[in-house]
N, CA, C and O atoms as a GROMACS GRO file, in nm:
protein
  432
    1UNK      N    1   3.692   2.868   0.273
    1UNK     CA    2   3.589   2.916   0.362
    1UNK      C    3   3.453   2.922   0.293
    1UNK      O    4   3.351   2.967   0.345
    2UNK      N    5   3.465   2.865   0.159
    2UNK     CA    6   3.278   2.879   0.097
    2UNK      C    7   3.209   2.827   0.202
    2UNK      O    8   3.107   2.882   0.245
    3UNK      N    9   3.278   2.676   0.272
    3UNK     CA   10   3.154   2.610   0.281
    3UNK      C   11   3.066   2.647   0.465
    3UNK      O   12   2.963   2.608   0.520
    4UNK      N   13   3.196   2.753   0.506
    4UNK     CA   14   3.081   2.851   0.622
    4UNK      C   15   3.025   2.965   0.579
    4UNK      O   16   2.963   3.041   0.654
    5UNK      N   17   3.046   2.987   0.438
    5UNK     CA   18   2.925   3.098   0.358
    5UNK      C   19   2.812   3.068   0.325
    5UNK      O   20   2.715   3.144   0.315
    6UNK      N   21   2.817   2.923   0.300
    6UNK     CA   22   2.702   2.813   0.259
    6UNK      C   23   2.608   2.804   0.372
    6UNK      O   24   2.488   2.828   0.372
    7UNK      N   25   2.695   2.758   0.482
    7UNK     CA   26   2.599   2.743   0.579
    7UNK      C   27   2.520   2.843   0.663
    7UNK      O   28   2.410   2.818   0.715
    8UNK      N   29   2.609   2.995   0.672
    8UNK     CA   30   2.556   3.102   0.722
    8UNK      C   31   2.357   3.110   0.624
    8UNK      O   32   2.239   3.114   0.659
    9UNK      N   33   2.425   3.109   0.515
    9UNK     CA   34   2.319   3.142   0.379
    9UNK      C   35   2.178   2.993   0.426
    9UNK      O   36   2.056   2.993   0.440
   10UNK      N   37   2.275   2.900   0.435
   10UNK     CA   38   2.168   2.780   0.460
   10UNK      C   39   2.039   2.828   0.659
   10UNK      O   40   1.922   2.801   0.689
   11UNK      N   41   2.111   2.877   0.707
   11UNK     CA   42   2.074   2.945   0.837
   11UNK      C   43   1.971   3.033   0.820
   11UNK      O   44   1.866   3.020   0.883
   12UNK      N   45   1.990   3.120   0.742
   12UNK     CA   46   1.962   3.216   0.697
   12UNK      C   47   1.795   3.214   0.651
   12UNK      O   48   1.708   3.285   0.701
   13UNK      N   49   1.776   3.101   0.527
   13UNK     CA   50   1.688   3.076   0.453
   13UNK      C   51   1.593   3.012   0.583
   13UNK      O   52   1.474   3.043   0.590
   14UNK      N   53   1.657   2.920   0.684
   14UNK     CA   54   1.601   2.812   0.757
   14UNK      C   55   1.534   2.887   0.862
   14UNK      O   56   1.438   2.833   0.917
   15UNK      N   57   1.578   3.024   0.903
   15UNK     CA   58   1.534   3.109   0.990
   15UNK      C   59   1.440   3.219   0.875
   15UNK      O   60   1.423   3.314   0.951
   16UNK      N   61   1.402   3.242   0.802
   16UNK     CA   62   1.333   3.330   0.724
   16UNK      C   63   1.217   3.210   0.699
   16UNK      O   64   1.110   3.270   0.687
   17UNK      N   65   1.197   3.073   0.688
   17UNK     CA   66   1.140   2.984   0.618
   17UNK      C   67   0.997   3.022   0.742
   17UNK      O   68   0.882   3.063   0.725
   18UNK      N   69   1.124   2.961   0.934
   18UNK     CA   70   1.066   2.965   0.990
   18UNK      C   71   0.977   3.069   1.062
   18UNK      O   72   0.916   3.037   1.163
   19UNK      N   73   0.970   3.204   1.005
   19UNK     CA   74   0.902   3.305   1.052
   19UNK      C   75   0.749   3.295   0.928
   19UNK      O   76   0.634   3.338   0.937
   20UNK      N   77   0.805   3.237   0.846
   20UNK     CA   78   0.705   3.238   0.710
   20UNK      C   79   0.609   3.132   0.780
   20UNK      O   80   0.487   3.152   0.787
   21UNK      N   81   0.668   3.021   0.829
   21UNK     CA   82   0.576   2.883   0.892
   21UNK      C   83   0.504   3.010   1.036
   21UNK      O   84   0.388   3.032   1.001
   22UNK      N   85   0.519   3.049   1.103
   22UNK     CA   86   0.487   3.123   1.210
   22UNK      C   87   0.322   3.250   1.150
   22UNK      O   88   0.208   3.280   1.187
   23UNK      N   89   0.418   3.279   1.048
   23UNK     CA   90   0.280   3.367   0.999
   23UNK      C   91   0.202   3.239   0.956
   23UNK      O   92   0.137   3.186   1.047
   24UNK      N   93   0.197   3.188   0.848
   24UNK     CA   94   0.085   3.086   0.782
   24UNK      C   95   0.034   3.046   0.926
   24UNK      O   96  -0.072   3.103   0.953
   25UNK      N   97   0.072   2.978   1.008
   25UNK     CA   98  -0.015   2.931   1.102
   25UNK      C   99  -0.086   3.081   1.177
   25UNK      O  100  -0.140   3.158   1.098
   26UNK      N  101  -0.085   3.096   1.236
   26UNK     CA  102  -0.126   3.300   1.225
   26UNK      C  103  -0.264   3.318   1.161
   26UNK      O  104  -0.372   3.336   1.217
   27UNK      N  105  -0.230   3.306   1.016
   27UNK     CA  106  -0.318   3.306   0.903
   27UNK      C  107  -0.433   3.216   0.946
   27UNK      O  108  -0.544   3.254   0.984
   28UNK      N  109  -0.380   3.066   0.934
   28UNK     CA  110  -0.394   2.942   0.938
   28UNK      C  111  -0.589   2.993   1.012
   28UNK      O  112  -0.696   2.972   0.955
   29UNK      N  113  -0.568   3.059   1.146
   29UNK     CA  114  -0.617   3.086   1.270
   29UNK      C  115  -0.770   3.113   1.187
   29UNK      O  116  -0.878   3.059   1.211
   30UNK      N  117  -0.736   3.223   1.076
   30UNK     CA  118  -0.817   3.317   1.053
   30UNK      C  119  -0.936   3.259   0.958
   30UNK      O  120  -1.056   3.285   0.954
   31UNK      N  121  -0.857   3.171   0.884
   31UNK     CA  122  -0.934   3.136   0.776
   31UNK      C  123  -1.035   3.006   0.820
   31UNK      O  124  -0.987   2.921   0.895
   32UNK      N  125  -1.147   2.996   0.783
   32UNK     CA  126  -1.227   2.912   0.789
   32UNK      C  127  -1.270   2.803   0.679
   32UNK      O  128  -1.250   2.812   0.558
   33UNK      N  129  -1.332   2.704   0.743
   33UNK     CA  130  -1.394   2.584   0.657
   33UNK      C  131  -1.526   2.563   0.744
   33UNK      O  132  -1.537   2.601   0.861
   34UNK      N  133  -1.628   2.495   0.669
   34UNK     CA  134  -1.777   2.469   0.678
   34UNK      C  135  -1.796   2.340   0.634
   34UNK      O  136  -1.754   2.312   0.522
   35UNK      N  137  -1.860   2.240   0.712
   35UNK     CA  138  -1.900   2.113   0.699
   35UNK      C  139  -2.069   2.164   0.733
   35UNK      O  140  -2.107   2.268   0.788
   36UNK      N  141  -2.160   2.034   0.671
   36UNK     CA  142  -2.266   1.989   0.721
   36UNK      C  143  -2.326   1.863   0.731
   36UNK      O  144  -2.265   1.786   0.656
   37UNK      N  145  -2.411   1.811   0.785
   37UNK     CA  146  -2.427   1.684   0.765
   37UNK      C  147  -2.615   1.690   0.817
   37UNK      O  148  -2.673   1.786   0.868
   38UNK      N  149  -2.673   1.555   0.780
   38UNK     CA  150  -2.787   1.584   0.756
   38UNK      C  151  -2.875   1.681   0.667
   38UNK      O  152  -2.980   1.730   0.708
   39UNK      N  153  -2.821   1.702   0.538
   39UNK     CA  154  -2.897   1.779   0.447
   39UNK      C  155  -2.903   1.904   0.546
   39UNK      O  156  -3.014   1.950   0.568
   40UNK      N  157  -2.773   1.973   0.617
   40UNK     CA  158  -2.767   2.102   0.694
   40UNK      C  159  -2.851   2.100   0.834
   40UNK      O  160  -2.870   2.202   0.901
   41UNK      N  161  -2.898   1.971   0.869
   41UNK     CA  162  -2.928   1.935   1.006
   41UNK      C  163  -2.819   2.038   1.100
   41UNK      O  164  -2.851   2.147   1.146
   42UNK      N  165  -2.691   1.976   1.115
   42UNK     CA  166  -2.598   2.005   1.182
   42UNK      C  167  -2.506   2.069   1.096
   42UNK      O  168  -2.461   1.999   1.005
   43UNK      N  169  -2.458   2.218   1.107
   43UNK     CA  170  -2.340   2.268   1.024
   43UNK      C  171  -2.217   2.331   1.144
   43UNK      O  172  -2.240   2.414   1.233
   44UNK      N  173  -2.090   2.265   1.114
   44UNK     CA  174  -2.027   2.292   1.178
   44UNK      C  175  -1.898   2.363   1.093
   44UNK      O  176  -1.869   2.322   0.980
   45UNK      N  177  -1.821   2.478   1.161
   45UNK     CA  178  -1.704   2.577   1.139
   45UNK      C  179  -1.580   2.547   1.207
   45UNK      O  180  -1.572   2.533   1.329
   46UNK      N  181  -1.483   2.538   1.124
   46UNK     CA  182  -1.358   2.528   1.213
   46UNK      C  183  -1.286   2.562   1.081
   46UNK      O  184  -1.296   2.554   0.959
   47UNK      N  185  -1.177   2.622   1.220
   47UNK     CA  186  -1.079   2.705   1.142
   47UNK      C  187  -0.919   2.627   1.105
   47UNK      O  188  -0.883   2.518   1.151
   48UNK      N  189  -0.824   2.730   0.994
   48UNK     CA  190  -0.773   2.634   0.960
   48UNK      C  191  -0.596   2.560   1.122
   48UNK      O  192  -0.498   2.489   1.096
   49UNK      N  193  -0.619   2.594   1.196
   49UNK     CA  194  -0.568   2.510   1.296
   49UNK      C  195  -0.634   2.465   1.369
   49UNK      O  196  -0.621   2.456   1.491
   50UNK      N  197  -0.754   2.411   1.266
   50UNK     CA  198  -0.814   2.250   1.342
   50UNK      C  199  -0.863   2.247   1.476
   50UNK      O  200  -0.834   2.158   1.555
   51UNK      N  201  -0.950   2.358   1.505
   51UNK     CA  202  -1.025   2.435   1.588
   51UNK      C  203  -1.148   2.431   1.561
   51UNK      O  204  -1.177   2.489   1.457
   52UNK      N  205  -1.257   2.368   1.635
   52UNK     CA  206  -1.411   2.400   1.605
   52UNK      C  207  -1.454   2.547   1.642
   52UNK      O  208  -1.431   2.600   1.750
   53UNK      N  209  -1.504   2.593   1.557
   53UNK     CA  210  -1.526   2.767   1.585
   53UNK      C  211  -1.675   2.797   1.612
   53UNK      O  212  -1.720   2.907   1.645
   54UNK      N  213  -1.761   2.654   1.588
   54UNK     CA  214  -1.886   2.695   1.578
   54UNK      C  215  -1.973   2.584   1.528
   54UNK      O  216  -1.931   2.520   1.431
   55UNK      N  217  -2.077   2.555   1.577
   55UNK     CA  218  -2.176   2.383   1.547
   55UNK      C  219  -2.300   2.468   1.585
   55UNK      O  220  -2.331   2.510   1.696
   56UNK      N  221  -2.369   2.486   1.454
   56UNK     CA  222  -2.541   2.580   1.469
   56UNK      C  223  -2.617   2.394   1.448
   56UNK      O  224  -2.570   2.297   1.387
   57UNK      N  225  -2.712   2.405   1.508
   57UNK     CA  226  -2.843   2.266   1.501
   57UNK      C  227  -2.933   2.335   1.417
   57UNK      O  228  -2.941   2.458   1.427
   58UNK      N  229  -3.001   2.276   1.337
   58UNK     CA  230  -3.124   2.319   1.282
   58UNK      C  231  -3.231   2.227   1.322
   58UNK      O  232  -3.260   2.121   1.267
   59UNK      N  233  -3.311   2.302   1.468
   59UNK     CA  234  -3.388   2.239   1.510
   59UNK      C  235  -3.525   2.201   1.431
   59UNK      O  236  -3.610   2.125   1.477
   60UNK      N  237  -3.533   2.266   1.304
   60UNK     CA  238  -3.652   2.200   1.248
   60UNK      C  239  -3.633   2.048   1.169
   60UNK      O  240  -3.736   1.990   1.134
   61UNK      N  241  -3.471   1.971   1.135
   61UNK     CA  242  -3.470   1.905   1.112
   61UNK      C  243  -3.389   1.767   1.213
   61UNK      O  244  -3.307   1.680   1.184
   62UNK      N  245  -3.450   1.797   1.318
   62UNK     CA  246  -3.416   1.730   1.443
   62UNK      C  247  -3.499   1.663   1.515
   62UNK      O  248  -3.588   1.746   1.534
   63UNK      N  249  -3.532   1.566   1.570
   63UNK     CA  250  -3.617   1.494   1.620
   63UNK      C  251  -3.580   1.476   1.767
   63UNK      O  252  -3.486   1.406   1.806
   64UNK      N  253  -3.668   1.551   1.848
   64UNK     CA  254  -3.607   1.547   1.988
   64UNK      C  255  -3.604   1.336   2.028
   64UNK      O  256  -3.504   1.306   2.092
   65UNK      N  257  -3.636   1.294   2.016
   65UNK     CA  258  -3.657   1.174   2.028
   65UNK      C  259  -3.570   1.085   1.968
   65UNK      O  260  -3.606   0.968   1.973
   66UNK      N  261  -3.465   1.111   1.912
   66UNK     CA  262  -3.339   1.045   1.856
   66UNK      C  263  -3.238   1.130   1.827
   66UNK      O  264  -3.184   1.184   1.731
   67UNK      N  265  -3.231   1.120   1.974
   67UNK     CA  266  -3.024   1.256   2.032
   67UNK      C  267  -2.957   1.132   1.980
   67UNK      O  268  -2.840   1.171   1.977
   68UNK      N  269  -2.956   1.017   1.940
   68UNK     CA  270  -2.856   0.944   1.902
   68UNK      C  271  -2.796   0.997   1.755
   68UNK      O  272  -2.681   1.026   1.722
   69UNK      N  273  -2.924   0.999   1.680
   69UNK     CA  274  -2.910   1.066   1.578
   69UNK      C  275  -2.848   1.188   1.536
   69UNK      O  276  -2.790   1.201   1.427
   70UNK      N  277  -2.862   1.290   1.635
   70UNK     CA  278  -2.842   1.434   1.665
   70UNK      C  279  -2.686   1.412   1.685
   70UNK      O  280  -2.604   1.485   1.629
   71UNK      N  281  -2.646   1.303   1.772
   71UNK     CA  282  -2.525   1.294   1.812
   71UNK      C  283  -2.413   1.289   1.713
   71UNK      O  284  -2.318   1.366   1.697
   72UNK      N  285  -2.460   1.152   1.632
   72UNK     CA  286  -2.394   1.093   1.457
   72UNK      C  287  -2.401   1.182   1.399
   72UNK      O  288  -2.360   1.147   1.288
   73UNK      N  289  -2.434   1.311   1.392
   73UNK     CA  290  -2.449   1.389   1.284
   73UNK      C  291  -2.353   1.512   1.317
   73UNK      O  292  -2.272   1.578   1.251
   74UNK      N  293  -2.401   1.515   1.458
   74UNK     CA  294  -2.266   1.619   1.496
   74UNK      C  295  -2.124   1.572   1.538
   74UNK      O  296  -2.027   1.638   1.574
   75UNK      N  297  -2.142   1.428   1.522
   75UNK     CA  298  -1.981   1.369   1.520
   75UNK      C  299  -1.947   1.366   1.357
   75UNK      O  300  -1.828   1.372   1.326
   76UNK      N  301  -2.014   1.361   1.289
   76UNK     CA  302  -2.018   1.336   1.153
   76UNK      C  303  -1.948   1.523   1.079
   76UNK      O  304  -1.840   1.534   1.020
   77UNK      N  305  -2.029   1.619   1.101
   77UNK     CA  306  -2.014   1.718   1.077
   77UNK      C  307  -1.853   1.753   1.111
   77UNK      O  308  -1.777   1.823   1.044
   78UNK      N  309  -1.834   1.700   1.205
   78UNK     CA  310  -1.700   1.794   1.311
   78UNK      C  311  -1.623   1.716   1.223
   78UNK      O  312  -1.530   1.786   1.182
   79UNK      N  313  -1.620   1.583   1.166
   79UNK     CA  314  -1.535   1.508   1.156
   79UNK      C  315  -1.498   1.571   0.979
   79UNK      O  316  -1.387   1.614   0.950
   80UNK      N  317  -1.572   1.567   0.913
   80UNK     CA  318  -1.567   1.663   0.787
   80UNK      C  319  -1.526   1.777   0.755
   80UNK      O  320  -1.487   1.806   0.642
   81UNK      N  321  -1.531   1.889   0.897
   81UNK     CA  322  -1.518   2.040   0.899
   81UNK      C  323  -1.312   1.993   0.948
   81UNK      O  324  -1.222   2.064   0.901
   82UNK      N  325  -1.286   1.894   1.024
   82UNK     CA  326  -1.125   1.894   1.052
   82UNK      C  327  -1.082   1.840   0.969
   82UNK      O  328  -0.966   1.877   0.951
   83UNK      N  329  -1.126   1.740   0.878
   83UNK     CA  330  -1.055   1.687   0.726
   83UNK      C  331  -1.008   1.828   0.647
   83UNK      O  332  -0.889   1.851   0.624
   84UNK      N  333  -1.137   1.936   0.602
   84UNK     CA  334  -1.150   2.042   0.545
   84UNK      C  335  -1.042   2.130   0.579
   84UNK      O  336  -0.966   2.183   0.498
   85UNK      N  337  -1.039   2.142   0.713
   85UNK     CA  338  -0.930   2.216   0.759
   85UNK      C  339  -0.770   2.139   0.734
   85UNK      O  340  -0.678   2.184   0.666
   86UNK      N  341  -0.771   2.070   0.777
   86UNK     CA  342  -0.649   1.986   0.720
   86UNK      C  343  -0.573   1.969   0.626
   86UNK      O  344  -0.454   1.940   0.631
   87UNK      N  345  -0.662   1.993   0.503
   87UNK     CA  346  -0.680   2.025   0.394
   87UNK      C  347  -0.624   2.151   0.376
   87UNK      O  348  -0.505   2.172   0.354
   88UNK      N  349  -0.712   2.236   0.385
   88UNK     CA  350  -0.648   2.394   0.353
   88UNK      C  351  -0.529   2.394   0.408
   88UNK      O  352  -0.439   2.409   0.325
   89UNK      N  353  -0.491   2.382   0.536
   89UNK     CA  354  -0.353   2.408   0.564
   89UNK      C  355  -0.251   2.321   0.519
   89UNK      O  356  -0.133   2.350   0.537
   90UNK      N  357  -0.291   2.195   0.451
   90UNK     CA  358  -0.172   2.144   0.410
   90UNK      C  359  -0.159   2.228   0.245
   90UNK      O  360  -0.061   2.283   0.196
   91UNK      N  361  -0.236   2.217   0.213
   91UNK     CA  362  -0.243   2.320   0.057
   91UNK      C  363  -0.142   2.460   0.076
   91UNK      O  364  -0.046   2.495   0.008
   92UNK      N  365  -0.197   2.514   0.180
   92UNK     CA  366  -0.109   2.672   0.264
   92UNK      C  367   0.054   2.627   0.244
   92UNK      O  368   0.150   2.660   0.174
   93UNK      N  369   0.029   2.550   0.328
   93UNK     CA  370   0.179   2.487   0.335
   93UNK      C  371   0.308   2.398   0.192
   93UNK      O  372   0.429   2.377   0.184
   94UNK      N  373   0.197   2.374   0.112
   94UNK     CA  374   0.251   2.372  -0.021
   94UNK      C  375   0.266   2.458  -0.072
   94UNK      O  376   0.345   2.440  -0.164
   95UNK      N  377   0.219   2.590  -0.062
   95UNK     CA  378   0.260   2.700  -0.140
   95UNK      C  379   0.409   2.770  -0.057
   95UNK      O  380   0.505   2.835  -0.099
   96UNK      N  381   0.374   2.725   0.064
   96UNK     CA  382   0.497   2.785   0.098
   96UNK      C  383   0.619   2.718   0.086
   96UNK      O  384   0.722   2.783   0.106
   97UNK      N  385   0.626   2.580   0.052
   97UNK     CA  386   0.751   2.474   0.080
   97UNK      C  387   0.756   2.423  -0.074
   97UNK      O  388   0.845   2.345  -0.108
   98UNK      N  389   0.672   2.463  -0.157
   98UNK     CA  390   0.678   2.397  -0.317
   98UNK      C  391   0.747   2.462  -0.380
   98UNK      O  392   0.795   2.413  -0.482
   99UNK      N  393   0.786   2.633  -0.333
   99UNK     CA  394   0.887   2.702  -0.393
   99UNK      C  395   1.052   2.612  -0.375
   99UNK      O  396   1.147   2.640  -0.448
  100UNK      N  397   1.056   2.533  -0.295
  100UNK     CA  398   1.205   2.512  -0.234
  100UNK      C  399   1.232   2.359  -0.246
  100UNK      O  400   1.343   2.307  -0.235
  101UNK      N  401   1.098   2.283  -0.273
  101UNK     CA  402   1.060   2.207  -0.312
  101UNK      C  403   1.108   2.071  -0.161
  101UNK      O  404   1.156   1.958  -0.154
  102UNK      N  405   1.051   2.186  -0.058
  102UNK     CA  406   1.079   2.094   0.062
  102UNK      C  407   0.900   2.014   0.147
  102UNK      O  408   0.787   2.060   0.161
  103UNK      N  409   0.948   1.918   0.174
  103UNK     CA  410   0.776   1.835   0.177
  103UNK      C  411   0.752   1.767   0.339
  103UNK      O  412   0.794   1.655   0.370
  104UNK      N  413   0.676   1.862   0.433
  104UNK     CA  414   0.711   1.839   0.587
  104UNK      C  415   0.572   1.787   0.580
  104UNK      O  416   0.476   1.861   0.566
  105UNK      N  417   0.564   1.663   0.588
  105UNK     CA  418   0.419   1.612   0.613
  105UNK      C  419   0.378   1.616   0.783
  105UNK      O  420   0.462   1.636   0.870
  106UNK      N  421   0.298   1.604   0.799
  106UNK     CA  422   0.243   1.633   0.949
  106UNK      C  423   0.305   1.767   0.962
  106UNK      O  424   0.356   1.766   1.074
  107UNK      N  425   0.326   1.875   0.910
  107UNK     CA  426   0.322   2.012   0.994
  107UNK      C  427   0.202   2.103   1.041
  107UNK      O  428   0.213   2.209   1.103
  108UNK      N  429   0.084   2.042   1.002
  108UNK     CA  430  -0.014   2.095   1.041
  108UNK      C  431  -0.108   1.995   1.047
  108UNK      O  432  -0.222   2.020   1.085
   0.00000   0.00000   0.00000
């Protein structure tokens, strides 16, 4: 009968892992990252489940006369602030899965 002691124990860990994945994302929510683009033209916030939380303009380095520009910069920004985030939470997620030495790519 070890090997339904094994598996109770294997259950066990797999249901404790998954309340640990439940908080980090939780966490995930709270913590922030900061992009900018244009020498701080456009600075944009998003948090770490890859959420824009916030895009401030700095209208003194903006030229009403090229929103194209305005545009590239705030596609540019957003696109840097969700790498960032991506980032942190896959890092999060190595601390939690490097103890066990288990490696879930795409979980966040």
């Amino acid at each position: 009968m070890r090997g339904f002691g094994d598996m109770q124990e294997l259950m066990k860990k797999a249901k404790q892992m998954q309340e640990e994945f439940i908080k980090l994302q939780e966490e995930l929510k709270q913590k922030t990252v900061e992009s900018s683009a244009g020498g701080g033209a456009v600075t944009v916030v998003a948090n770490g489940a890859k959420q824009i939380i916030s895009i401030k303009i700095n209208k003194e380095f903006i030229d009403v006369n090229d929103i194209e520009m305005l545009q590239d910069l705030i596609v540019a920004a957003v696109n840097e602030a969700l790498n960032r985030a991506q980032e942190m939470a896959e890092e999060e997620t190595k601390k939690l899965t490097g103890s066990i030495g288990i490696n879930l790519p795409g979980m966040f």
